[in-house]
NUTIGU-597661 format. One record per residue (C-alpha): x, y, z. Coordinates in nm, 2 decimals, padded with zeros to 4 digits. Layout:
N
{atom {X Y Z}}
...
***
This chain:
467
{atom {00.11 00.41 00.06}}
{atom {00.45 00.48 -00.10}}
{atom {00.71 00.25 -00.27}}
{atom {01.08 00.27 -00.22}}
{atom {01.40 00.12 -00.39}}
{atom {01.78 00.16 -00.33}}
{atom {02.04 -00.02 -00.55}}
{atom {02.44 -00.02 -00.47}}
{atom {02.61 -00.13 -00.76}}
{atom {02.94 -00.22 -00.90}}
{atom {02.88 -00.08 -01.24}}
{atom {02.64 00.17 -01.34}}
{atom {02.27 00.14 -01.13}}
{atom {02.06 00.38 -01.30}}
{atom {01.89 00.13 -01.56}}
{atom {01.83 -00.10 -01.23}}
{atom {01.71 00.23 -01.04}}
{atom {01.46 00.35 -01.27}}
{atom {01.34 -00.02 -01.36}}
{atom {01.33 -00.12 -00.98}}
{atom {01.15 00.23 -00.90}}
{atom {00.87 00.17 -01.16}}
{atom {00.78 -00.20 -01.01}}
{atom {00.68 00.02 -00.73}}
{atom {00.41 00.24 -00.91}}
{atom {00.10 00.10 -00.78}}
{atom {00.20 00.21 -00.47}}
{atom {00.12 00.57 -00.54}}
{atom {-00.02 00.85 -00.78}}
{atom {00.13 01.20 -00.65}}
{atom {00.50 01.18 -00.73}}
{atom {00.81 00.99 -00.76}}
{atom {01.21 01.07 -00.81}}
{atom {01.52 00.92 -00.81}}
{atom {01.87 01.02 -00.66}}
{atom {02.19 00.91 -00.79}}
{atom {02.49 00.92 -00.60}}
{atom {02.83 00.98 -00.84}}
{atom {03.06 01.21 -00.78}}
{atom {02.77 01.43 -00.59}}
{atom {02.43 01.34 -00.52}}
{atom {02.19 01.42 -00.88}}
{atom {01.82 01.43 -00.78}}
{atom {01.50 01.43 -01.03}}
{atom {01.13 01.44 -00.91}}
{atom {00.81 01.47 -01.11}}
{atom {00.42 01.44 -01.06}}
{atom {00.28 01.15 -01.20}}
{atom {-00.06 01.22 -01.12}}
{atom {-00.18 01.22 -01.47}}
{atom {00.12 01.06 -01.68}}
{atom {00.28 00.71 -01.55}}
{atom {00.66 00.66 -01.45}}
{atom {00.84 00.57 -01.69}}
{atom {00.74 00.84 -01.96}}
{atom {00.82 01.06 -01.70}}
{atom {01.20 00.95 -01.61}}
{atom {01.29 00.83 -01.91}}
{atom {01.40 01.11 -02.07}}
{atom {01.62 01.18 -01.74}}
{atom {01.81 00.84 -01.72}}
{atom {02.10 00.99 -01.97}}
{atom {02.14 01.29 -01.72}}
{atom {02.21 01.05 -01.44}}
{atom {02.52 00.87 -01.33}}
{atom {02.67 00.67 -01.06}}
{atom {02.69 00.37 -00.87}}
{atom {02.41 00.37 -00.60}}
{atom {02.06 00.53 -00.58}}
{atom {01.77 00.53 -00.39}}
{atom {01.36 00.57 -00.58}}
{atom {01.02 00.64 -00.46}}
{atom {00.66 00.61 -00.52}}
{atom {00.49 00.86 -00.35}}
{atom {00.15 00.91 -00.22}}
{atom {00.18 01.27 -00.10}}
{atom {00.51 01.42 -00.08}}
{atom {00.79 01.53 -00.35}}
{atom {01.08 01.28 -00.29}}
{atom {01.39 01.22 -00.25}}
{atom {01.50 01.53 -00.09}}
{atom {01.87 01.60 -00.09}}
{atom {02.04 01.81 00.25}}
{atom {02.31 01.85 00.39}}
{atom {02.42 01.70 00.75}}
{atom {02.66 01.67 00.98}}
{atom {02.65 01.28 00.80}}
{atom {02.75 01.47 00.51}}
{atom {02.54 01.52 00.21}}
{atom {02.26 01.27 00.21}}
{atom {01.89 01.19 00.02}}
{atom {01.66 01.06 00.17}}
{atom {01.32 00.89 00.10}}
{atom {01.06 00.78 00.33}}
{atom {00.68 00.56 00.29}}
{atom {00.44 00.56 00.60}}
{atom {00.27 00.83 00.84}}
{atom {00.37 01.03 01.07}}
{atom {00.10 01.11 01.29}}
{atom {00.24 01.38 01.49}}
{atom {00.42 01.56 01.25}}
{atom {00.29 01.87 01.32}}
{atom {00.36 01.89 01.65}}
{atom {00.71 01.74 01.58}}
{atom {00.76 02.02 01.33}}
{atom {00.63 02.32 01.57}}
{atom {00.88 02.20 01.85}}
{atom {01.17 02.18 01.59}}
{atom {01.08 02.50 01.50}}
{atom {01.07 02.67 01.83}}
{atom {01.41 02.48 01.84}}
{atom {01.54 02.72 01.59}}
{atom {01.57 02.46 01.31}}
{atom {01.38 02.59 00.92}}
{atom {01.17 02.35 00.70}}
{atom {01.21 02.43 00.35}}
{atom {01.08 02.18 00.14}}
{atom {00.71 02.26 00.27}}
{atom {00.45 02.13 00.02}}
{atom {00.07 02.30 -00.02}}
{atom {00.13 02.39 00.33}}
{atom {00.24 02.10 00.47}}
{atom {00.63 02.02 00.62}}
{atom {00.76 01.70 00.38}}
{atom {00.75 01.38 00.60}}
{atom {01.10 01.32 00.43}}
{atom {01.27 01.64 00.54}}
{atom {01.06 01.63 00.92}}
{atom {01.28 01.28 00.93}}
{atom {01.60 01.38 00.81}}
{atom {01.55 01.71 01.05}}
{atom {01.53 01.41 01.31}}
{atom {01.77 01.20 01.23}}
{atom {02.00 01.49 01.23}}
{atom {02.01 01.53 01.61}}
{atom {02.16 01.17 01.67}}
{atom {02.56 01.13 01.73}}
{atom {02.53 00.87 01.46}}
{atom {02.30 00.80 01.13}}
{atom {02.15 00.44 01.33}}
{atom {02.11 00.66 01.66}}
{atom {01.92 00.90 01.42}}
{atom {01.73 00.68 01.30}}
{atom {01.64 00.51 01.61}}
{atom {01.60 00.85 01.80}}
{atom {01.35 00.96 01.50}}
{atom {01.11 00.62 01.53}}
{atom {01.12 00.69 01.90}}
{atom {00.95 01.03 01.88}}
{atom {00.72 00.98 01.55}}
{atom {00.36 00.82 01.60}}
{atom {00.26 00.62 01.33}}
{atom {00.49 00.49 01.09}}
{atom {00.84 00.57 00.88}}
{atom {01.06 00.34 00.63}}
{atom {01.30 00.46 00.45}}
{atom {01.62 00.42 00.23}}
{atom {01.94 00.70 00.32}}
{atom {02.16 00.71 00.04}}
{atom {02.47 00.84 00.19}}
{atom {02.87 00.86 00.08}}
{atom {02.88 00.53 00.30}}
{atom {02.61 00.35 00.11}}
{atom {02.25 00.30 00.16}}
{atom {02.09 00.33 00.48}}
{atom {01.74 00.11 00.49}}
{atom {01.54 00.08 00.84}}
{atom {01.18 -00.04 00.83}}
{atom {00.97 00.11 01.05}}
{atom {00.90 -00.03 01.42}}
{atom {00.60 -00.18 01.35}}
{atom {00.70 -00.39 01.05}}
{atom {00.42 -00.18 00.92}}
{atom {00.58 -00.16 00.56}}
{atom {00.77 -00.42 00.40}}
{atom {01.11 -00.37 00.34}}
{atom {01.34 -00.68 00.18}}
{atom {01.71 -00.67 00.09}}
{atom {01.79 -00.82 -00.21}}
{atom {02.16 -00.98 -00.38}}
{atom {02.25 -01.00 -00.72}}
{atom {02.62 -01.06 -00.84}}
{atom {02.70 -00.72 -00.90}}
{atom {02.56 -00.54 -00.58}}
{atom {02.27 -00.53 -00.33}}
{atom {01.95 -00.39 -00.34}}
{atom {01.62 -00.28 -00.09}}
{atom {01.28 -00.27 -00.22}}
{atom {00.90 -00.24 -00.05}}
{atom {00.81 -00.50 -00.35}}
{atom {00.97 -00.80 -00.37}}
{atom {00.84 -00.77 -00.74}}
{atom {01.09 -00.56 -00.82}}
{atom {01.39 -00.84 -00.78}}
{atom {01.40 -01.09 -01.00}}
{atom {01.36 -00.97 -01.37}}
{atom {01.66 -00.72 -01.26}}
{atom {01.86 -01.03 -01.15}}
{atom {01.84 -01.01 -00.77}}
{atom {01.73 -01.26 -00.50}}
{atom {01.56 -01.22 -00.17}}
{atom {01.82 -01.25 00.11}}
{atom {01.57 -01.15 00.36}}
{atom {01.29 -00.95 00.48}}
{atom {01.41 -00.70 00.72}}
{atom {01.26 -00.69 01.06}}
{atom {01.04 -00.43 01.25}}
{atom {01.27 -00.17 01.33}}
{atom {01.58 -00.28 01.20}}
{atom {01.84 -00.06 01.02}}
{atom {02.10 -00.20 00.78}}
{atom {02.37 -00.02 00.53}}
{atom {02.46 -00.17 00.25}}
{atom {02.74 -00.08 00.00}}
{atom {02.82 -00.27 -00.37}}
{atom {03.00 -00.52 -00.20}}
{atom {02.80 -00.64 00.13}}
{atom {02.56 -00.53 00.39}}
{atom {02.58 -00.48 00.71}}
{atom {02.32 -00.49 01.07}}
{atom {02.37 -00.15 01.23}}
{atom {02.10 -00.27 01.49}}
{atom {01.87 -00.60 01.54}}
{atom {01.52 -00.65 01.46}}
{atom {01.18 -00.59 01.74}}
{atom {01.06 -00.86 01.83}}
{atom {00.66 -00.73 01.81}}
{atom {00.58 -00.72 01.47}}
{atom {00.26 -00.57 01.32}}
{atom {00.24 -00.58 00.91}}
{atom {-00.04 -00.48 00.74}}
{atom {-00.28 -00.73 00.66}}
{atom {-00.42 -00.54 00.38}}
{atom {-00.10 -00.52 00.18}}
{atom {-00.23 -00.93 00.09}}
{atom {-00.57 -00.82 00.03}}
{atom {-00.55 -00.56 -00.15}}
{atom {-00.28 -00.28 -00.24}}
{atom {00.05 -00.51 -00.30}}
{atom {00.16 -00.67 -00.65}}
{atom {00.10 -01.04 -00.68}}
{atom {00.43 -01.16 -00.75}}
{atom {00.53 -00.99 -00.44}}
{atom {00.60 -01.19 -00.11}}
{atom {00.58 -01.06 00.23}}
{atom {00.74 -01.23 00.54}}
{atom {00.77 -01.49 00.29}}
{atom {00.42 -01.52 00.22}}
{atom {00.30 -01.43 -00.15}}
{atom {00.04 -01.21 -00.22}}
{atom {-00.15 -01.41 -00.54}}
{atom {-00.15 -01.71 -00.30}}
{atom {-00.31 -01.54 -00.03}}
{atom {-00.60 -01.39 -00.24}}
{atom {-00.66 -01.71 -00.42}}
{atom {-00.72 -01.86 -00.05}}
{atom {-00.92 -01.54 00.01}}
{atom {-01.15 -01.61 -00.26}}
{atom {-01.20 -01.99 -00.15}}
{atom {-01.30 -01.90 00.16}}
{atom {-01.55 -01.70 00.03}}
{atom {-01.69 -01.98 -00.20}}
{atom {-01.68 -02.20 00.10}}
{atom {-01.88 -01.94 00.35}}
{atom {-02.10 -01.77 00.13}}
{atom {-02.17 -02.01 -00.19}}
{atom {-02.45 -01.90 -00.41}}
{atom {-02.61 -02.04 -00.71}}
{atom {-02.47 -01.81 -00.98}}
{atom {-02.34 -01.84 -01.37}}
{atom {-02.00 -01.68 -01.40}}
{atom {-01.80 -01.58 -01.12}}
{atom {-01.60 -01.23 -01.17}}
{atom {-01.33 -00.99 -00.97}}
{atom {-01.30 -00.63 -01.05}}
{atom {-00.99 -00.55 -01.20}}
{atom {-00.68 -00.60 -01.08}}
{atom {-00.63 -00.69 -00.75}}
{atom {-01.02 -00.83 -00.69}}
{atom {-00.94 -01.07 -01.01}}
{atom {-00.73 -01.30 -00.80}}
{atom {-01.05 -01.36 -00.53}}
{atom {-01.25 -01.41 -00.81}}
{atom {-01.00 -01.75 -00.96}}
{atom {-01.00 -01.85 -00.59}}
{atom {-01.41 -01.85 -00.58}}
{atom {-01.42 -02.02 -00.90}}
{atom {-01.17 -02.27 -00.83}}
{atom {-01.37 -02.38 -00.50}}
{atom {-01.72 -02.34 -00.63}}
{atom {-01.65 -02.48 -00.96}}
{atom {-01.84 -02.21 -01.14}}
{atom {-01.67 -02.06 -01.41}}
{atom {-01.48 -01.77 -01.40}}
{atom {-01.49 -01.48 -01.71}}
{atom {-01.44 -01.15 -01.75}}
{atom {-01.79 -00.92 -01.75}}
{atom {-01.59 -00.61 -01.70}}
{atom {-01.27 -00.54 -01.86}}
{atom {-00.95 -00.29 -01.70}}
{atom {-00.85 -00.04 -02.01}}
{atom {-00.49 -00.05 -01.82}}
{atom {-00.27 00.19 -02.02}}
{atom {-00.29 00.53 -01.86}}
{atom {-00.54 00.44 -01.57}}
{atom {-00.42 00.47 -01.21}}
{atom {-00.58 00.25 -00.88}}
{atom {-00.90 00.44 -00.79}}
{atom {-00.83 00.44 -00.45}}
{atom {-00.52 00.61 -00.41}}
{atom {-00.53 00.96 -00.56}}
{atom {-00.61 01.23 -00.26}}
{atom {-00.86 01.37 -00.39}}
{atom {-01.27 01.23 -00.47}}
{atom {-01.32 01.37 -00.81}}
{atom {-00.99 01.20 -00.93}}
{atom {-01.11 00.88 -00.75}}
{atom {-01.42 00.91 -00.93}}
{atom {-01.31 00.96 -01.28}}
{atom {-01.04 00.69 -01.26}}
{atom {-01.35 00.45 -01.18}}
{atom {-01.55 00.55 -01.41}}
{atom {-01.31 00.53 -01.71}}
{atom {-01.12 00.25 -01.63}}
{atom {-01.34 -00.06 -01.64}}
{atom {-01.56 -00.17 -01.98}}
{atom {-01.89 -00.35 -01.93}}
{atom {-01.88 -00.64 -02.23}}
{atom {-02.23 -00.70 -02.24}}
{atom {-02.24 -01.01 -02.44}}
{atom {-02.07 -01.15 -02.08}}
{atom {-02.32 -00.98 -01.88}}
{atom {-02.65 -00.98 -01.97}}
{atom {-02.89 -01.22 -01.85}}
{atom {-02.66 -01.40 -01.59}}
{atom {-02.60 -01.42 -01.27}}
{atom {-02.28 -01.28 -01.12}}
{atom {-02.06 -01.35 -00.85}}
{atom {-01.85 -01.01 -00.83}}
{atom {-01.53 -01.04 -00.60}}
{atom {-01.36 -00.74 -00.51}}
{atom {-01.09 -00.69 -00.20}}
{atom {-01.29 -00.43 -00.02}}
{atom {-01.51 -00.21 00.03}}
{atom {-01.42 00.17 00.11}}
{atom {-01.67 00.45 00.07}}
{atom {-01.88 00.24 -00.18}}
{atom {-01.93 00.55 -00.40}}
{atom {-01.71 00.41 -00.70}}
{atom {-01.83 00.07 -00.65}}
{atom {-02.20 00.15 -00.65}}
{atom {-02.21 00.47 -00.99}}
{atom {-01.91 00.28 -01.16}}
{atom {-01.93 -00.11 -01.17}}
{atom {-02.25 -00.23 -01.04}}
{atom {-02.45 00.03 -01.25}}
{atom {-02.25 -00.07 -01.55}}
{atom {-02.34 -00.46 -01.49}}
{atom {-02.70 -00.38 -01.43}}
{atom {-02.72 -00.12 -01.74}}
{atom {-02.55 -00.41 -01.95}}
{atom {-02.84 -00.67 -01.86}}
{atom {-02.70 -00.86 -01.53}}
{atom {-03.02 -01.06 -01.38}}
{atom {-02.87 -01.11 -01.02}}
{atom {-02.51 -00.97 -00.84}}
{atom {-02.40 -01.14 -00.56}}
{atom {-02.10 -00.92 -00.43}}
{atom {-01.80 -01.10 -00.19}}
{atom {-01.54 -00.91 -00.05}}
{atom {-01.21 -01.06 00.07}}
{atom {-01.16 -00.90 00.41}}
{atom {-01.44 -00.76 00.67}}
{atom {-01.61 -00.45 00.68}}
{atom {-01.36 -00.12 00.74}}
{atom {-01.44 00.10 01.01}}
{atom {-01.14 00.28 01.12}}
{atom {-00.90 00.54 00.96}}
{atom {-00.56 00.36 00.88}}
{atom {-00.31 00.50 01.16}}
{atom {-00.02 00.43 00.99}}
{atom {-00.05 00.48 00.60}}
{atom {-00.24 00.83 00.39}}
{atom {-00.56 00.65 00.29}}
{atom {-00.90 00.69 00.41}}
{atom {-00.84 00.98 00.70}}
{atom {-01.24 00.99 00.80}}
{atom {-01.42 00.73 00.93}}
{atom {-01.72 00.89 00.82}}
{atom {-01.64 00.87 00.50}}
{atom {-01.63 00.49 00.51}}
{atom {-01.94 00.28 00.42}}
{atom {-01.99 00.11 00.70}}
{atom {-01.96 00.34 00.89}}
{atom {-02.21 00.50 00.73}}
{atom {-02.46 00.19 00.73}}
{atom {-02.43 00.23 01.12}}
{atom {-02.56 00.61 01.14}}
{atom {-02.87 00.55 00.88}}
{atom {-02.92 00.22 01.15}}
{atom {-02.93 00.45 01.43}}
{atom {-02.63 00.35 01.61}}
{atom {-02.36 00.54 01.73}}
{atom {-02.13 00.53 01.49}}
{atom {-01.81 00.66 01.76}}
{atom {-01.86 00.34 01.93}}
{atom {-01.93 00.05 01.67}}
{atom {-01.80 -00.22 01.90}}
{atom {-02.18 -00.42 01.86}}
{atom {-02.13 -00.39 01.46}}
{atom {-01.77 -00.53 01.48}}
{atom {-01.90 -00.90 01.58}}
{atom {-01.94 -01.11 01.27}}
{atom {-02.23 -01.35 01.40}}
{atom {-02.46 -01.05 01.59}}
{atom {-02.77 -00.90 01.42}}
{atom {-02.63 -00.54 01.43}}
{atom {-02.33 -00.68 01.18}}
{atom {-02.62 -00.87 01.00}}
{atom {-02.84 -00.53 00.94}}
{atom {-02.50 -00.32 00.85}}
{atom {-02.45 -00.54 00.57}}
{atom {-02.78 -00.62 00.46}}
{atom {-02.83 -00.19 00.49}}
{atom {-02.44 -00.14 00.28}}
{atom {-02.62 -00.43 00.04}}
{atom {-02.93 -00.19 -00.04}}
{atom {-02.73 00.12 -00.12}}
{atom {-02.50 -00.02 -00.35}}
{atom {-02.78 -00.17 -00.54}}
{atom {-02.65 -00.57 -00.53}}
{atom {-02.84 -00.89 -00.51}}
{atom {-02.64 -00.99 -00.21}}
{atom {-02.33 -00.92 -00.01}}
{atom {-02.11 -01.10 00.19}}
{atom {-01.77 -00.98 00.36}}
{atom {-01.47 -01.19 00.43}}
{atom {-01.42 -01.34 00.79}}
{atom {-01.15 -01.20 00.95}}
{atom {-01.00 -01.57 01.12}}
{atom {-01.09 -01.69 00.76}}
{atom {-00.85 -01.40 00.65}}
{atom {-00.61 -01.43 00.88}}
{atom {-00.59 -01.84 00.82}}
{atom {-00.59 -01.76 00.43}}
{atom {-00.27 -01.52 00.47}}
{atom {-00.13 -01.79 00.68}}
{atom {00.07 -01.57 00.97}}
{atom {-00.02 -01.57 01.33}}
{atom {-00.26 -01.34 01.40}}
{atom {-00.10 -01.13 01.65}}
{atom {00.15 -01.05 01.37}}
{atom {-00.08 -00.86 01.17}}
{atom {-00.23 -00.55 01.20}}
{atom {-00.64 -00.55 01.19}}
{atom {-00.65 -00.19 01.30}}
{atom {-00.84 -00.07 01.03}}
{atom {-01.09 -00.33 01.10}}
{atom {-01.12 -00.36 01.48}}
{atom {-00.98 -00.05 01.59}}
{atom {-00.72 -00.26 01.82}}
{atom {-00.42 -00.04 01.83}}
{atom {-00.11 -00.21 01.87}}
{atom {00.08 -00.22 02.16}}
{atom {00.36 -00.05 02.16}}
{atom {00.14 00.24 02.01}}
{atom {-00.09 00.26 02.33}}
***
């Protein structure tokens, strides 16, 4: 997942870009950049695979200047890019998927159009949309064109000579909230990013929606979708706490996760614990319904260390893990430990680089709760897990003998095939017990109507307008 953040300003924005831009880097490990628009458009973009935002930018914020910009976060491609249009000269950034890109970019081609920001082989999602966008008789007809002939997802901020373009996808997939503080307007993926920078929420834009907004208003270029599908897992797992989304924030939700859990799968234990950061919240809401105590057995060494799961490659993943967390074994040893974590992905990191340290560090029992079910399914929409049989569950239902290209019997929560694929992910990873999050007690705890989420990588139910 990517992060992205546009600011139009009546005095200079570039001390609200950059700051704005960096509440977005959990979002995303590859790169990130920033495009200023004074009198021309001023682009920088680095990798900040092994070095963190700000002591990558900071250095640039003196060689940049003007009114409004757009940032991003991003989990795969060099961004902004900067081209030229019959809209004039515009950058643009973009966060989601695009399924069919290739296809999209070998019928362009054929059209007689060039890519040129390519990227380890790859055409840059950003340029494939702005190549799109391109062909409408206006920047909203672009835009609306482009989501009509992409499959997957696409937000993205526009920074233009008539302001900021934002439009969130069709889905409501990604977030995307418009913010107002006295001296312009602002759009961000993270609420987060608002309120230390002096900005309130105005409103959460709609699925499919487009808007421009300049230093002195915003305006609707066209009106929301009513079908709305957001991520579910933006709650669980990969947004900030202090974020909201459709006006629903994110520590909230996780410490109702982690109740649930106490309330479904209680066990007799001595400290109750999450694994650092976003399974810590679970853990308060455990302890706070179960009344046992809640402390800290393993410890985040923050500066320099990324999230685990969002580098591309394994080996990164791996080392992240490993270095990151801290056993204290004065904590650990001889008790018995409720771990809480958000999910469960391919186990690998989980099972070599958290439980192993507990049990090395004397743990007599480890009773693992995870706040959402079991994943089965490739995320359609977002670059994380692209194999399903990389996924642990999936896994668990090949050593079970069952076919793991039709796990419909190991979807149902109360059947014995679910019961064996857990108690079977529970013996490899080397735990006392395990027990996954409900998905009504999930969808109750993030407090939206269910057909308002998306489950996909769950249930595999596609939604509708994606059929």
């Amino acid at each position: 997942m990517s992060g992205l953040f546009g600011v139009a300003s009546r005095r200079e924005c570039v001390e609200d870009l950059f700051y704005g831009t960096n509440y977005h880097s959990h979002l995303g490990t590859e790169f990130a950049g920033l495009a200023v628009r004074g009198r021309r458009i001023v682009k920088k973009i680095h990798e900040i695979r092994m070095s963190q935002f700000k002591s990558r930018f900071w250095s640039e914020m003196p060689h940049l200047r003007g009114t409004s910009g757009i940032g991003v976060i991003s989990d795969r491609d060099p961004q902004p890019i900067v081209i030229d249009s019959k809209f004039g000269t515009c950058a643009i950034a973009v966060c989601g998927f695009i399924a069919n890109s290739h296809r999209l970019a070998r019928k362009l081609l054929s059209e007689g159009e060039s890519f040129s920001d390519s990227f380890n082989g790859r055409i840059n999602a950003a340029e494939l949309a702005a190549k799109l966008i391109n062909r409408g008789a206006t920047i909203p007809d672009g835009i609306a064109k482009m989501f009509a002939a992409i499959e997957g997802s696409c937000t993205l901020l526009m920074l233009t000579a008539d302001g900021i373009w934002a439009a969130r996808d069709r889905l409501g997939y990604f977030p995307l909230t418009i913010g107002r503080a006295e001296h312009g307007w602002a759009a961000a993926s993270e609420t987060t990013a608002f309120p230390n920078l002096g900005f309130q929420v105005v409103r959460h834009l709609g699925p499919g929606e487009i808007v421009r907004f300049t230093p002195s208003g915003i305006a609707e270029e066209t009106s929301p979708r009513k079908i709305r599908q957001i991520c579910a897992f933006l709650w669980v797992y990969t947004g900030f706490p202090a974020s909201n989304y459709e006006g629903m924030n994110v520590e909230v939700v996780r410490e109702r996760c982690g109740r649930f859990l106490a309330k479904r799968n209680g066990v007799e234990a001595d400290l109750v614990a999450g694994i650092p950061d976003s399974g810590t919240t679970h853990a308060i809401g455990y302890a706070m319904e179960s009344g046992i105590p809640l402390r800290r057995p393993l410890v985040k060494y923050t500066p320099g260390f990324d999230r685990s799961y969002t580098p591309l490659t394994q080996s990164i993943r791996d080392l992240i893990a490993k270095m990151k967390l801290v056993a204290v074994r004065e904590v650990i040893a001889g008790n018995r430990i409720v771990l809480c974590d958000d999910s469960i992905v391919r186990g690998t990191q989980l099972k070599n680089y958290t439980i192993k340290k507990l049990w090395d560090s004397g743990a007599r029992e480890i009773h693992l709760r995870i706040a959402c079910p079991p994943l089965m399914f490739p995320c359609r929409f977002n670059y994380s897990t692209r194999s399903a049989a990389e996924l642990a569950a999936r896994r668990a239902i090949r050593a079970l003998g069952g076919d793991e290209r039709r796990p419909a019997a190991f979807l149902q929560e109360r059947s014995s095939q679910f019961r064996q694929m857990v108690q079977h992910i529970a013996s490899e990873l080397g735990v006392t017990s395990l027990a996954y999050q409900r998905l009504d007690d999930m969808v109750e705890a993030i407090g939206l109507p269910a057909q308002e989420l998306c489950f996909y990588c769950w249930t595999g139910e596609v939604p509708p307008t994606q059929r």
